[in-house]
VEXDREN-2710 file (C-alpha; in Angstrom, 1 decimal):
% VEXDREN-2710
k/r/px/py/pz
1/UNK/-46.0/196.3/-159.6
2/UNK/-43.1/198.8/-161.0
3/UNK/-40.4/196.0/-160.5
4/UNK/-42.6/193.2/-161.9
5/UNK/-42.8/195.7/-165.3
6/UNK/-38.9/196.3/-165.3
7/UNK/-38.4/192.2/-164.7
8/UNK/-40.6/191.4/-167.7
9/UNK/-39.1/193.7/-169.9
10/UNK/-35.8/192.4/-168.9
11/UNK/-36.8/188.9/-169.5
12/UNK/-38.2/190.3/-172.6
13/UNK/-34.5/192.1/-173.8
14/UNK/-32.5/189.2/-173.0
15/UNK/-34.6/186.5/-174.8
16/UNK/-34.4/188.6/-177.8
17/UNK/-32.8/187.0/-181.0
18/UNK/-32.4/183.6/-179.1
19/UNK/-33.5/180.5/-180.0
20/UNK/-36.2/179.3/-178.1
21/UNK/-35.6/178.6/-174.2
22/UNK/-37.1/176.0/-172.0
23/UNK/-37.2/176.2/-168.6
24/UNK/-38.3/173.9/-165.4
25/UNK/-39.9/174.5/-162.2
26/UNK/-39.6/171.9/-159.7
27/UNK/-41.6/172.2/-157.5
28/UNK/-45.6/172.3/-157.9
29/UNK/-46.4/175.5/-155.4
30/UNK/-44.1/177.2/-158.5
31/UNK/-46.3/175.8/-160.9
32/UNK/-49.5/176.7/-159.2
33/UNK/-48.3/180.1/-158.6
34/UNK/-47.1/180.7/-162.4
35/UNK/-50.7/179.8/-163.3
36/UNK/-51.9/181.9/-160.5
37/UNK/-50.1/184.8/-161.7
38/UNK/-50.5/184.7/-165.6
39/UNK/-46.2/184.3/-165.6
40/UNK/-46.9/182.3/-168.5
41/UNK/-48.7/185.2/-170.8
42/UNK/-46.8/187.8/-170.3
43/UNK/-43.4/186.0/-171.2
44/UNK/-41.3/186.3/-174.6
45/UNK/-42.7/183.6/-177.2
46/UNK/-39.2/182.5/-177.1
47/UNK/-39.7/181.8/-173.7
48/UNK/-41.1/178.3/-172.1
49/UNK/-42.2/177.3/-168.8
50/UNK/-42.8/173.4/-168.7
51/UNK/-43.1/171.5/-165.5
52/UNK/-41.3/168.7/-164.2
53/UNK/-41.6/166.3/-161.2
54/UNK/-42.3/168.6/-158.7
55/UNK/-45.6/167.1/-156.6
56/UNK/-44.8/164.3/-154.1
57/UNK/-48.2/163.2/-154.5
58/UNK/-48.1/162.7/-158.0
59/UNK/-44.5/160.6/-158.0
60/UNK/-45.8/158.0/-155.6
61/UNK/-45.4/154.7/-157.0
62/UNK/-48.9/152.5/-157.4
63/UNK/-47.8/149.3/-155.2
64/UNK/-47.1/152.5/-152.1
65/UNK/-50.3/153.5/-153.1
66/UNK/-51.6/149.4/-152.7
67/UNK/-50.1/149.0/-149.9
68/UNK/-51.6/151.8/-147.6
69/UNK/-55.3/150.3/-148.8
70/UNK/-54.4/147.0/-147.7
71/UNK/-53.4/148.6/-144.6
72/UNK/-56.2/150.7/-144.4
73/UNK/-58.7/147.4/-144.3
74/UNK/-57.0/145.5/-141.7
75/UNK/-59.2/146.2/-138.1
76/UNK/-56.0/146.5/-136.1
77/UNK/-55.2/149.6/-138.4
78/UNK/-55.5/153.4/-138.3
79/UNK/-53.8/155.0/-141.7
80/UNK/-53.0/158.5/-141.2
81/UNK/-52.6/161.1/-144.1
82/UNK/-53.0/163.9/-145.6
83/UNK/-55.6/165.0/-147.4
84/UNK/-53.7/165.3/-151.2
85/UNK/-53.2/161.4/-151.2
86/UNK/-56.8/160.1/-150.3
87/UNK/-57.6/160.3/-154.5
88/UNK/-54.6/159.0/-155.7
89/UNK/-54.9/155.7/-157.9
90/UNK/-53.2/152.9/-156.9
91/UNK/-53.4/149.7/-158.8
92/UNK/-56.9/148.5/-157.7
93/UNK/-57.9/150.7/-155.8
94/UNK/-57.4/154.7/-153.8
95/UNK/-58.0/155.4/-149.9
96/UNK/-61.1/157.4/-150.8
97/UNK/-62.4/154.2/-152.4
98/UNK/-61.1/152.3/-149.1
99/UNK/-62.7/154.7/-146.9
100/UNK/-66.3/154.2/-148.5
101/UNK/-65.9/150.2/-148.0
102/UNK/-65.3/151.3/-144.4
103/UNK/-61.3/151.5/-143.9
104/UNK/-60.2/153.6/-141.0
105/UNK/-58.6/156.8/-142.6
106/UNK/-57.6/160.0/-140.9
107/UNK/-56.5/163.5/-142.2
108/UNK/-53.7/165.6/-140.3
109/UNK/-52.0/168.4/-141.2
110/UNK/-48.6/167.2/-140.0
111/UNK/-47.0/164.0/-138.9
112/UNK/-46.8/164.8/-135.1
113/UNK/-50.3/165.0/-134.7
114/UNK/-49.9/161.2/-135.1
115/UNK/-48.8/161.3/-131.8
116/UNK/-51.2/162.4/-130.3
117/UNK/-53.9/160.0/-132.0
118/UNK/-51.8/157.0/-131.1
119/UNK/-52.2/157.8/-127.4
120/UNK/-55.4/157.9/-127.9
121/UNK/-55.7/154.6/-129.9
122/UNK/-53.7/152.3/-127.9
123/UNK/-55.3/149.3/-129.3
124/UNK/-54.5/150.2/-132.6
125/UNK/-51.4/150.4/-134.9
126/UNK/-51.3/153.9/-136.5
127/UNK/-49.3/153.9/-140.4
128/UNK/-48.4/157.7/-141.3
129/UNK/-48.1/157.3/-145.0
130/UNK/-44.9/159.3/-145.3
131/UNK/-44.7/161.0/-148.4
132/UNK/-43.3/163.9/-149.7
133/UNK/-39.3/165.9/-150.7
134/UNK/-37.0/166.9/-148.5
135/UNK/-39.0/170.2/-147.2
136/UNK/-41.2/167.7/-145.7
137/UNK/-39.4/164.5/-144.6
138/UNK/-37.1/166.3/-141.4
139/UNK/-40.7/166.7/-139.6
140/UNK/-41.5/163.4/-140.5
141/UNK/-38.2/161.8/-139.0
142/UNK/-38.9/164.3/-136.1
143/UNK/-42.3/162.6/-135.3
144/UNK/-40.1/159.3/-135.1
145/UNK/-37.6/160.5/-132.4
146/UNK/-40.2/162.1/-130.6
147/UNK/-42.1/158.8/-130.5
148/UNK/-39.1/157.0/-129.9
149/UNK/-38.9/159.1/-126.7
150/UNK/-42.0/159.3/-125.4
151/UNK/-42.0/155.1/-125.4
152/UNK/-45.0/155.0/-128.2
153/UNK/-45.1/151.6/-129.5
154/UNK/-48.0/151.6/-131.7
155/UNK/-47.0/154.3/-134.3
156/UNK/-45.5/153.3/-137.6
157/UNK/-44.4/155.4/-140.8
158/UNK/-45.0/153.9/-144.4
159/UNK/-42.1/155.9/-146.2
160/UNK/-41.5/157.1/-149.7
161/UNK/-39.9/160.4/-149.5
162/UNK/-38.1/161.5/-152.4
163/UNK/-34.8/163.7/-153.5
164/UNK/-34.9/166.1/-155.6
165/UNK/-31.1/166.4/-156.8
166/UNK/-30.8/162.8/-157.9
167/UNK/-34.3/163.1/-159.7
168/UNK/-32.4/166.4/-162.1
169/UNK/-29.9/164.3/-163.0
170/UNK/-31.6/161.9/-164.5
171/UNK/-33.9/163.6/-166.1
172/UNK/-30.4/165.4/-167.2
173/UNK/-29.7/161.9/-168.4
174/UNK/-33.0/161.4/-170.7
175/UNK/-32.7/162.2/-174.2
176/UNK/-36.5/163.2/-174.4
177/UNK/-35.9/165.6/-171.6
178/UNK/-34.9/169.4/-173.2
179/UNK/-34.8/171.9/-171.3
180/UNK/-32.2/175.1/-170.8
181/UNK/-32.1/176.0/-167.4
182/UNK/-33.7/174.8/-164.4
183/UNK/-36.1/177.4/-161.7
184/UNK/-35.1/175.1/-158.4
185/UNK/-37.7/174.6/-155.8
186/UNK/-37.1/177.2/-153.0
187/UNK/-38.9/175.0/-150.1
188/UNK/-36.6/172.3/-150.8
189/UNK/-33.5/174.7/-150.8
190/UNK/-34.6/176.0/-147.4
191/UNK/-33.7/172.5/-145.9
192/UNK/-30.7/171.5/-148.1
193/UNK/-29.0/174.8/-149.0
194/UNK/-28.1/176.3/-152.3
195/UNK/-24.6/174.0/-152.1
196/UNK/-26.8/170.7/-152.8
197/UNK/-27.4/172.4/-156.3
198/UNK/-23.8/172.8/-157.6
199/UNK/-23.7/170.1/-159.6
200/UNK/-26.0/171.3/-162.0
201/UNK/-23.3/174.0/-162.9
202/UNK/-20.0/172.0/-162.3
203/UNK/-21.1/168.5/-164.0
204/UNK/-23.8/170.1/-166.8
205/UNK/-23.6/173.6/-167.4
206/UNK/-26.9/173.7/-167.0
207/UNK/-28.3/177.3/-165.7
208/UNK/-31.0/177.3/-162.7
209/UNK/-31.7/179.7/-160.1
210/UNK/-34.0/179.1/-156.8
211/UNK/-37.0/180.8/-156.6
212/UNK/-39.3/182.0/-153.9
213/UNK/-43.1/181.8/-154.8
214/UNK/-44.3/185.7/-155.1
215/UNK/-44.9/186.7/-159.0
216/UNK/-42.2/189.3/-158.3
217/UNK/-39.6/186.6/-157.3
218/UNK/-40.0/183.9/-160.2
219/UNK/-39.6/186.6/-162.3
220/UNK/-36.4/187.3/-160.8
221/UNK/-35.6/183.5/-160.9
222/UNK/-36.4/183.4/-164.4
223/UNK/-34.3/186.8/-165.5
224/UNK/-31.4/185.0/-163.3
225/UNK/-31.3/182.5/-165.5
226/UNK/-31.2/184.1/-168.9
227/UNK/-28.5/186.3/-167.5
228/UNK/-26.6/183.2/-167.1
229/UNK/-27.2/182.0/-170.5
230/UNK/-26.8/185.6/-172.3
231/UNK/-23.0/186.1/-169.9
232/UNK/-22.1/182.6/-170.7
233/UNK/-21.3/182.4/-167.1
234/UNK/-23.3/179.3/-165.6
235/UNK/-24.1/179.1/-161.7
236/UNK/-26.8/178.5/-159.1
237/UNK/-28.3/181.7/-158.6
238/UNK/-29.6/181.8/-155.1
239/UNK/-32.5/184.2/-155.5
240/UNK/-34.5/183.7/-152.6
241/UNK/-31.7/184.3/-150.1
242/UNK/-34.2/185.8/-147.2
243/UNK/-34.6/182.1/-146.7
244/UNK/-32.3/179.6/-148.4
245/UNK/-28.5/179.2/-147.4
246/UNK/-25.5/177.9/-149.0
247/UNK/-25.4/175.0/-146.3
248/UNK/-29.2/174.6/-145.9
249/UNK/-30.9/174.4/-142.2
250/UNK/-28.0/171.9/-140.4
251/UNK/-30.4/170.9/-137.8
252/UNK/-33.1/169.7/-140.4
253/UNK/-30.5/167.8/-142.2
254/UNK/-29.4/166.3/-139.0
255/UNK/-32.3/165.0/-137.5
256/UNK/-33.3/163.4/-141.0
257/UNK/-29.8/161.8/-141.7
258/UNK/-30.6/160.5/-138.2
259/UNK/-33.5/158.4/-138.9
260/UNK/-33.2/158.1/-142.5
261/UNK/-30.5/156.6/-145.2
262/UNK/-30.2/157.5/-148.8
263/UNK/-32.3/154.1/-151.3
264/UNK/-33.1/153.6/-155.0
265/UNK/-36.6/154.2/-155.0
266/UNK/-39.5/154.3/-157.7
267/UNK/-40.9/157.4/-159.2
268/UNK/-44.2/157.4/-160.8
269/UNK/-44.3/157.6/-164.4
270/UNK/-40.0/157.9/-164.3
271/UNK/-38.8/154.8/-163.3
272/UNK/-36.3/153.3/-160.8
273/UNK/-33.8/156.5/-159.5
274/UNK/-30.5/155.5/-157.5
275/UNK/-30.3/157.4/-154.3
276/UNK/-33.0/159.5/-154.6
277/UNK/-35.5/158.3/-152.0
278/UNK/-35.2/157.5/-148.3
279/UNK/-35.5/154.6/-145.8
280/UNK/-35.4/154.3/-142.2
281/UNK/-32.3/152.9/-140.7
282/UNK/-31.9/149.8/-139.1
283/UNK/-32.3/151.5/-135.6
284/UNK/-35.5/152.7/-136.3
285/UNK/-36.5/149.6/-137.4
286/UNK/-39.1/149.0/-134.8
287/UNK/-41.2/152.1/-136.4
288/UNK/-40.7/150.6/-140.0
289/UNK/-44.3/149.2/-140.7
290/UNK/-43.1/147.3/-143.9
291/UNK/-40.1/145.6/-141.9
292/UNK/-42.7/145.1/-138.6
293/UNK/-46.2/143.6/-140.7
294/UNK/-45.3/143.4/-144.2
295/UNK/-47.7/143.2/-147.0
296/UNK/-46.9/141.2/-150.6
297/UNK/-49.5/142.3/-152.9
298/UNK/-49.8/141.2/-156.4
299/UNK/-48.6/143.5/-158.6
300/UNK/-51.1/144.4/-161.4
301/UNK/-50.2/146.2/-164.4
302/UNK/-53.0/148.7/-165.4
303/UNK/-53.3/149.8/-169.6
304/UNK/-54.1/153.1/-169.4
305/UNK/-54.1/156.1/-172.2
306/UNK/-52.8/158.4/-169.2
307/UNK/-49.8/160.1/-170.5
308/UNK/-49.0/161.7/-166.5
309/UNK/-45.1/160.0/-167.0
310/UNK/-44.1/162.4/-169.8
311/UNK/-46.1/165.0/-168.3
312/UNK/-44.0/164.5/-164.8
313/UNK/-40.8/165.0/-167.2
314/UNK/-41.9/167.6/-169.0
315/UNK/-41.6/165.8/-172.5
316/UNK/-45.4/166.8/-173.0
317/UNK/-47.9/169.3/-171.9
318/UNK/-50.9/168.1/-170.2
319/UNK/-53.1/169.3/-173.2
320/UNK/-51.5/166.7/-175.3
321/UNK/-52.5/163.6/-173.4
322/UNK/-56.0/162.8/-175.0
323/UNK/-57.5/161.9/-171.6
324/UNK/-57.0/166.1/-170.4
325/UNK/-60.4/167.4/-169.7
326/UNK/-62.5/164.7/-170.8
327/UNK/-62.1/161.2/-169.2
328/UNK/-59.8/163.2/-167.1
329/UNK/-60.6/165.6/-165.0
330/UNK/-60.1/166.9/-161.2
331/UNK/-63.5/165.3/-160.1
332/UNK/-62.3/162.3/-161.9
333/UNK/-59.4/161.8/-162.4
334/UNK/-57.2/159.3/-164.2
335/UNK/-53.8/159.9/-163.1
336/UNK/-52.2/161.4/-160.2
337/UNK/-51.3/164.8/-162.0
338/UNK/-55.0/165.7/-162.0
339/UNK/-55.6/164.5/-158.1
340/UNK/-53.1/166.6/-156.0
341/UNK/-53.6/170.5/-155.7
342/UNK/-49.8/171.1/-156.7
343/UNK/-50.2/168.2/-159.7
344/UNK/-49.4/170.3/-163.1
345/UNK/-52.6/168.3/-165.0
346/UNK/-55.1/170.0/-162.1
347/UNK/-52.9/173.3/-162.5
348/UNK/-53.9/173.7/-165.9
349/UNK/-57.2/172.5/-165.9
350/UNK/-57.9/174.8/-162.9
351/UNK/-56.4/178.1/-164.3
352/UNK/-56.4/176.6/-168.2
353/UNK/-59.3/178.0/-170.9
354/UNK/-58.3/180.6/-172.8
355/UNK/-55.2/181.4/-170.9
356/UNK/-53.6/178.1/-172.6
357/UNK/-51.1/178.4/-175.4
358/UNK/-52.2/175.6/-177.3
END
């Protein structure tokens, strides 16, 4: 509790006399645990938290989202998941919706239980919807080789992992986007090392530091960065070193550039990013469901007052988009920011009220 004191009143002397400073997490478990914590109310008014793209969930596209339904009502299907995607709206329709027409849905808690269930279900073609950053997408590319190996024919991946590097760099690249320093998602950082960061210093000069998830450690994340700014020096503070390395975890990195190549992929709400997703490569093809049974679904364009886009980019807070805690709300929600656990919408509507600065 002592050092927590001594960090905010660091934060506190720093920020003094500047303009006002804006800062991004990346990554949602930061922004849940900020909320958690009360970071936000015991900051300097000159100091901003504002989140950015940070939940897997809520930057899946609506025709991925399509898809996996369609899949979901075939017979021959199983559609494995986890349990963070079953509310998210597609187009027409979400799995939970699927799953009360009758669609054969199951919840894991990680890709190599799919294994196991397609042993089991020999009859039937098992789709892991394969979502998620780079902290996640190594196990995912492991359950591959091990099926691969163990001559399991009937289990299939529907992919759309992301990248977090390329997604900074465009928001970098959007005029709407303003922020002055960037709190780097420490999970992600743990797989792809500290290094994959550097170009936020050498191309941008823009300050960021990666964080662990403890009150205590943001905090140190967050002083990291005003130290930058206040020096003049700019870096990629590596502040959750008990964990993260310069080069990242090689043998993660390896079994994913194994199974997987570098695509332009869609982001919810952002838009088309280059290189900043993944697809399996052509010798894995055989596990690709989309390249084995695709589907071509009409694409239908929904009119929505949602505003999750610039919420996802942090142009907006969630309290500005007029559908926050009315139409919109974690029992019923609108856009994917309210669905997941680690979506910034549900984040402040769960530990919101009075702590909010509106």
């Amino acid at each position: 509790m002592a050092d927590t004191v001594k960090l905010v009143k660091k934060i506190s002397r720093l920020a003094e006399g500047k303009k006002k400073l804006r800062f991004m997490e990346v990554c949602g478990t930061h922004t849940v645990a900020i909320f958690r914590s009360g970071i936000r109310q015991i900051l300097s008014e000159n100091v901003e938290l504002v989140s950015g793209p940070g939940c897997p969930v809520c930057v899946t596209n609506d025709d991925y989202i399509d898809k996996a339904v369609e899949y979901s009502s075939r017979k021959d299907f199983i559609v494995v998941t986890f349990g963070d995607m079953l509310k998210v709206p597609g187009s027409r329709s979400s799995l939970s919706a699927a799953i009360a027409e009758g669609a054969n849905v199951r919840i894991v808690y990680s890709p190599l239980d799919c294994l196991k269930l397609a042993k089991e279900n020999p009859r039937k073609k098992l789709i892991f919807l394969a979502v998620g950053f780079e902290t996640t997408a190594p196990t995912q590319a492991a359950t591959v080789l091990a099926a691969k190996a163990q001559g399991i024919k009937n289990l299939f991946m529907l992919s759309a992992q992301k990248l977090v590097p390329p997604a900074l760099k465009f928001l970098l690249g959007d005029a709407k986007v303003k922020v002055d320093g960037f709190l780097l998602p420490g999970h992600v950082a743990v797989v792809i090392g500290a290094n994959a960061f550097n170009f936020l210093a050498e191309e941008f000069q823009m300050p960021s530091a990666i964080g662990g998830f403890e009150a205590e450690e943001i905090l140190t994340a967050l002083a990291s960065l005003l130290e930058q700014i206040d020096g003049g020096k700019i870096s990629v503070a590596n502040d959750y070193r008990s964990v993260v390395k310069a080069e990242g975890n090689l043998s993660a990195k390896k079994i994913l550039a194994q199974v997987y190549e570098v695509a332009d992929v869609e982001w919810r709400g952002i838009g088309k990013i280059p290189a900043s997703g993944l697809k399996m490569r052509d010798e894995f093809a055989d596990f690709d469901i989309e390249r084995v049974e695709p589907v071509e679904l009409e694409r239908v364009e929904k009119k929505s007052a949602c505003r999750c886009g610039e919420v996802l980019r942090g142009v907006i807070n969630p309290t500005e988009c007029p559908l926050f805690g009315k139409a919109c709300q974690p029992f019923h929600a609108i856009g994917p920011c309210m669905v997941s656990v680690e979506g910034v919408c549900a984040a402040w509507f769960k530990y919101g009220g009075n702590n909010f600065k509106w």
